[in-house]
N, C-alpha and C positions, 0 to 999 in steps of 0.2 A: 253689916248686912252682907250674905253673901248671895251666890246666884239663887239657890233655893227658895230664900227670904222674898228675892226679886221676881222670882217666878211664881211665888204664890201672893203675890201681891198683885200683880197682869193677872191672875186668874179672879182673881176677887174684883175686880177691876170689870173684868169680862161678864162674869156674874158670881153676885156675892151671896145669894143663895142658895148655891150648892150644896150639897151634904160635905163632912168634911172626906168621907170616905171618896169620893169623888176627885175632890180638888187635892187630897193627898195622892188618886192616883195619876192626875195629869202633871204631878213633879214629880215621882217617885217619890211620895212618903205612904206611911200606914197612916188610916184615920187618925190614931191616937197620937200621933208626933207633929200631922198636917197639925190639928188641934192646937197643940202646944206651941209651935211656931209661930201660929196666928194671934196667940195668948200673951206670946212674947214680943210681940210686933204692939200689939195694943197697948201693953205694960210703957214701953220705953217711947209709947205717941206717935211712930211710923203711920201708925194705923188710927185714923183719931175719932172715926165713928163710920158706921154700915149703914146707908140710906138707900133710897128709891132713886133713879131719873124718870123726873116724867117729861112728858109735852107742856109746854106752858101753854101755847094757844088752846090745848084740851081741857083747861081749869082756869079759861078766861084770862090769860095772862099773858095774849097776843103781841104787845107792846113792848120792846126793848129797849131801854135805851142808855148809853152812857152819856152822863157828866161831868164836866171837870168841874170842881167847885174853890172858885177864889175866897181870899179870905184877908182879913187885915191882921189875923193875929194866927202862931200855932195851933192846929185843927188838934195832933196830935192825943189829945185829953178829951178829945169829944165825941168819942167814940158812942158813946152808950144816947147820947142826941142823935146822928146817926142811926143804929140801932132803933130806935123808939118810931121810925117811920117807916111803913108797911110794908113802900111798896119797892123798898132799898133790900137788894138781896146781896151786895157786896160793897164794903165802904175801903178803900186804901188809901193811906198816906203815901204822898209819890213827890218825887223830887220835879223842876222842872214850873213852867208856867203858872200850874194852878198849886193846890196845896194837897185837892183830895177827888179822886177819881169815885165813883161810885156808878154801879150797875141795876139799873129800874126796870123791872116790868112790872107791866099796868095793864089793865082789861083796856082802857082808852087811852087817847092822847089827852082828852078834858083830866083824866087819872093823872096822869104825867105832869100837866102842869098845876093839880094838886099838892105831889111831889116838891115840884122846883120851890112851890110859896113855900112848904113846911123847910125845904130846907134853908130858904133866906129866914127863918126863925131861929136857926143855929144862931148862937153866940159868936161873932168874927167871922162869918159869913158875908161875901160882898158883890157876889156875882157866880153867875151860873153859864155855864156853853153848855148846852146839852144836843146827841147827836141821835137822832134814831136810827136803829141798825131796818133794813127791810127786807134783809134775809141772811139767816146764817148759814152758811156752806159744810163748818163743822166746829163742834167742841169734839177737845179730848182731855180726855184724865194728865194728870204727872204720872209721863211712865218712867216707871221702877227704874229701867235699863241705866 
């Protein structure tokens, strides 16, 4: 990946809706190479899909929260359990204390501790810490640089 790669990846980053005639000329390229770099970034999974950010509070999904999820046995396989509950928008296997970190919003905190039951339904599941965040200051993307 060279700097080109990484500059039209910040710009996609910044907004991915651009035309590519656009975004090829805030790196120096011609639409039709911007295109192909993009094409080729996607190809080799740099680039692994084009979404929306929205506001979660604006689509009822005020509630944040992390937590760590103990377990008596390797979580690693259980993925698609994870997965299968709503209101879980990031599930990681992490070294350290617990086994598996997970990221929830919820319209409520009654929603949240919906959550916490479904997840003591997990298989080797044994315990739950869970933290609610009450304001984010900021997310940012993985930059390129």
């Amino acid at each position: 990946m060279d700097a080109i790669d990484r500059a039209l990846i910040a710009e996609l980053q910044r907004d991915a809706t651009q035309a590519y005639a656009a975004l090829g000329k805030a790196v120096g390229l011609s639409a039709g190479a911007a295109h192909e770099r993009v094409r080729k970034l996607r190809e080799r999974g740099v680039i692994r899909r084009t979404t929306v950010e929205v506001e979660p509070a604006a689509l009822g999904r005020g509630v944040l929260a992390f937590v760590m999820v103990d377990s008596s046995a390797w979580m690693g396989d259980s993925a698609d359990a994870f997965a299968a509950i709503p209101g879980i928008q990031e599930a990681h296997v992490i070294a350290g204390a617990a086994s598996v970190l997970v990221k929830v919003r919820t319209a409520t905190t009654e929603e949240l501790q919906q959550v916490l039951r479904q997840l003591y339904a997990i298989e080797g599941v044994s315990g739950t810490h869970a933290t609610v965040a009450l304001e984010t200051f900021f997310e940012r993307p993985v930059s390129p640089a």
